[in-house]
C-alpha positions in Angstrom: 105.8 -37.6 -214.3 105.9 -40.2 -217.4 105.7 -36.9 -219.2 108.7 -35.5 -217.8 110.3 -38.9 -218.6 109.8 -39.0 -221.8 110.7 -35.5 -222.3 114.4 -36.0 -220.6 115.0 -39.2 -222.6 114.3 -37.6 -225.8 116.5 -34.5 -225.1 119.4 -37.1 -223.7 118.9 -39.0 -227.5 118.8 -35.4 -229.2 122.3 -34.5 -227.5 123.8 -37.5 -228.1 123.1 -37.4 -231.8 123.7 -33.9 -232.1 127.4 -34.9 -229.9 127.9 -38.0 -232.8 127.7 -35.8 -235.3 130.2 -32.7 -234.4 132.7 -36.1 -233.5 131.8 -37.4 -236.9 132.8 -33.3 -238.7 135.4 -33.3 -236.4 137.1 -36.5 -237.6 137.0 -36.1 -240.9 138.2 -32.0 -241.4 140.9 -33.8 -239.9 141.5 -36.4 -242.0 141.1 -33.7 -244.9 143.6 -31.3 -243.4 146.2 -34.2 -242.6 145.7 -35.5 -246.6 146.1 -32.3 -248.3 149.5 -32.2 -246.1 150.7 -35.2 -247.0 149.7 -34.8 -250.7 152.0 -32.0 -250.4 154.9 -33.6 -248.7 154.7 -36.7 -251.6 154.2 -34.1 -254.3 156.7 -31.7 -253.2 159.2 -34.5 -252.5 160.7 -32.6 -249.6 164.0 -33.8 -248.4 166.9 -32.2 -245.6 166.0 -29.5 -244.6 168.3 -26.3 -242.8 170.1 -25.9 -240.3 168.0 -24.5 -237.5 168.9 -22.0 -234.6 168.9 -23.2 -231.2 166.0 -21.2 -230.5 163.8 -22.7 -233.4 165.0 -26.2 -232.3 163.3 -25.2 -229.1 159.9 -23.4 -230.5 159.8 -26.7 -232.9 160.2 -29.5 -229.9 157.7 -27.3 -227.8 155.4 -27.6 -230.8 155.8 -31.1 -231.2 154.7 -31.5 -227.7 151.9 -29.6 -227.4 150.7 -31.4 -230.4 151.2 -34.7 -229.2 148.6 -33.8 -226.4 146.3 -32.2 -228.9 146.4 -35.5 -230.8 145.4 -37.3 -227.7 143.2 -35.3 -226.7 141.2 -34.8 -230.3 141.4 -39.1 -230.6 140.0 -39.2 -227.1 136.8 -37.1 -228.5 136.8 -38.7 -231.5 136.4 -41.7 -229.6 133.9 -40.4 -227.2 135.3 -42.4 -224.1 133.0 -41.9 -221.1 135.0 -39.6 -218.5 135.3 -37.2 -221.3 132.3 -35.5 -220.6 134.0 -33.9 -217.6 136.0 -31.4 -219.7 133.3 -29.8 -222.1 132.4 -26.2 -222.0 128.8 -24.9 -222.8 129.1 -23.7 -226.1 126.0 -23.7 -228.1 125.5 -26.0 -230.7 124.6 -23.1 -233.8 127.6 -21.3 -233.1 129.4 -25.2 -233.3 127.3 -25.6 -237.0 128.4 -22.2 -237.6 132.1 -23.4 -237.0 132.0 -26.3 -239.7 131.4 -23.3 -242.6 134.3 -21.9 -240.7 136.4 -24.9 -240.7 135.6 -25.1 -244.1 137.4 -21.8 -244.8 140.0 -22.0 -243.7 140.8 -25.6 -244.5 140.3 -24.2 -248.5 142.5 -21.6 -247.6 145.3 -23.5 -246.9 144.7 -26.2 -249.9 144.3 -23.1 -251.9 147.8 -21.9 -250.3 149.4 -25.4 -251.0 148.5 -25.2 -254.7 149.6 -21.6 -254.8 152.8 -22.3 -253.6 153.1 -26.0 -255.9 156.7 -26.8 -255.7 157.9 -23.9 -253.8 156.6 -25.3 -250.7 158.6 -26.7 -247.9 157.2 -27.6 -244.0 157.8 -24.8 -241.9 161.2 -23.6 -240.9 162.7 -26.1 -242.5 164.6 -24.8 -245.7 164.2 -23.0 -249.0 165.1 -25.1 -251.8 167.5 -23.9 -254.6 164.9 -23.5 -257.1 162.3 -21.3 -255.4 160.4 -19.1 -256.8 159.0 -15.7 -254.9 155.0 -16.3 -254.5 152.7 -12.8 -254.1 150.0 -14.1 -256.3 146.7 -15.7 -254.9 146.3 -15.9 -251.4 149.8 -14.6 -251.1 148.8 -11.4 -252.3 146.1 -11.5 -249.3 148.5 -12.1 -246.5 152.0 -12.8 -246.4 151.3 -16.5 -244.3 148.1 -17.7 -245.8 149.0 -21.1 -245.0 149.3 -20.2 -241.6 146.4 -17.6 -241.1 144.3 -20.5 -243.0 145.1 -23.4 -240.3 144.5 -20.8 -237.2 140.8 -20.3 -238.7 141.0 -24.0 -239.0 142.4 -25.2 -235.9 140.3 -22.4 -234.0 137.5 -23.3 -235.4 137.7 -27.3 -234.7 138.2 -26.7 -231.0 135.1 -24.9 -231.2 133.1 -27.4 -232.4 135.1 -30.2 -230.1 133.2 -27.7 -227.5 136.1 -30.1 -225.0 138.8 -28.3 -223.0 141.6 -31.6 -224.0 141.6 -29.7 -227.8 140.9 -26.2 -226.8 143.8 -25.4 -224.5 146.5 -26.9 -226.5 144.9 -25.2 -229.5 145.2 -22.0 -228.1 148.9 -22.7 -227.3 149.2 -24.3 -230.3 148.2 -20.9 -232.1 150.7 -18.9 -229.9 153.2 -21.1 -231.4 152.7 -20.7 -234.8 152.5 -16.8 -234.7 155.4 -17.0 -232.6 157.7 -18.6 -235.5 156.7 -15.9 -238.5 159.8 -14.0 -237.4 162.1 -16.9 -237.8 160.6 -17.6 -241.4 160.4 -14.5 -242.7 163.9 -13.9 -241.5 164.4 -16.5 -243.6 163.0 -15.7 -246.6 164.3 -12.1 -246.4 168.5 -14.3 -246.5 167.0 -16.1 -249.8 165.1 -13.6 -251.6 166.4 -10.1 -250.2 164.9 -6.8 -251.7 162.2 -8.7 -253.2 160.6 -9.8 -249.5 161.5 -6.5 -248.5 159.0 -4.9 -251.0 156.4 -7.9 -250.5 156.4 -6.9 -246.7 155.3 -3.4 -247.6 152.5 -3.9 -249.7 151.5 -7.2 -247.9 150.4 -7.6 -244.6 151.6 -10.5 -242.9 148.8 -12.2 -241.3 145.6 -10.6 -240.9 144.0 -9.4 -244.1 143.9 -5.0 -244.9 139.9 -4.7 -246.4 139.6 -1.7 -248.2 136.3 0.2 -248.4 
């Protein structure tokens, strides 16, 4: 009986180290991935952006909103508050350890994307400046969106290692929602750059990666 104890206390102290930690990798990919954006934003200087079609203005609120519950939901498991532990899912923790190289990925992705882009870059949707440049080079020669195909490996990733149902729903929707505004932007860039985008969309797919054997 002591044995059987001892053995259930250790395992309880095992998962609730193992728990700290993915909390602790969680928290700070997110600090990381919130700092390279805001580096951009300052470095970029970004100011007014487009006019936006009614249907963008919607597909941006939703966004917003589904985010706002992501961002409650990833602070509440950050946090760790007790009733929490009602909404994980089984998900075993190598495959979460295997997540954080993941994370990694495609959190380097999109810094690498940011750099790529230097000056060009705007936040999503919202304008081209005067001054831009066409960008195939780096990860734009990859994929068409390698900001956005880096922060789906990102954000898919992070709900995986959350292992909690309050970030893995609204990152799913979350991901809907940024696929679901690549026709808007390219639409976009196609009115500011014309023939050029038309002849980076054939030889460049637009969000999953072509490997060639």
């Amino acid at each position: 009986m002591k044995i059987l104890v001892i053995r259930s206390v250790t395992t309880s102290v095992t998962n609730l180290i193992d728990e700290i930690f993915f909390r602790f990798v969680f928290s700070v990919f997110w600090i990381l991935f919130l700092g390279i954006f805001g580096w951009a934003a300052h470095s970029t200087k970004w100011g007014a952006g487009r006019k936006m079609s009614g249907r963008t203005k919607r597909l941006r609120s939703f966004a917003l909103a589904i985010a706002a519950i992501y961002f409650v939901g990833a602070f509440l498991y950050a946090l760790e508050s007790g009733w929490i532990s009602f909404f994980f899912v089984l998900v075993p923790d190598w495959f979460r350890l295997m997540m954080v190289g993941v994370a990694a990925i495609g959190l380097s992705f999109v810094s690498w994307a940011l750099r790529s882009l230097g000056r060009n870059w705007a936040p999503s949707l919202s304008g081209i400046r005067e001054s831009a440049s066409l960008v195939t080079a780096g990860p734009y020669g990859i994929v068409r969106h390698p900001i956005y195909f880096g922060a789906v490996i990102f954000l898919g990733s992070l709900a995986i290692i959350s292992a909690n149902l309050l970030t893995i729903l609204p990152t799913v929707v979350l991901i809907i929602l940024l696929y679901a505004q690549l026709p808007d932007e390219e639409s976009m860039l196609l009115e500011r750059f014309g023939d050029d985008y038309r002849e980076y969309m054939k030889r460049t797919p637009r969000f999953l990666p072509r490997f060639k054997v």
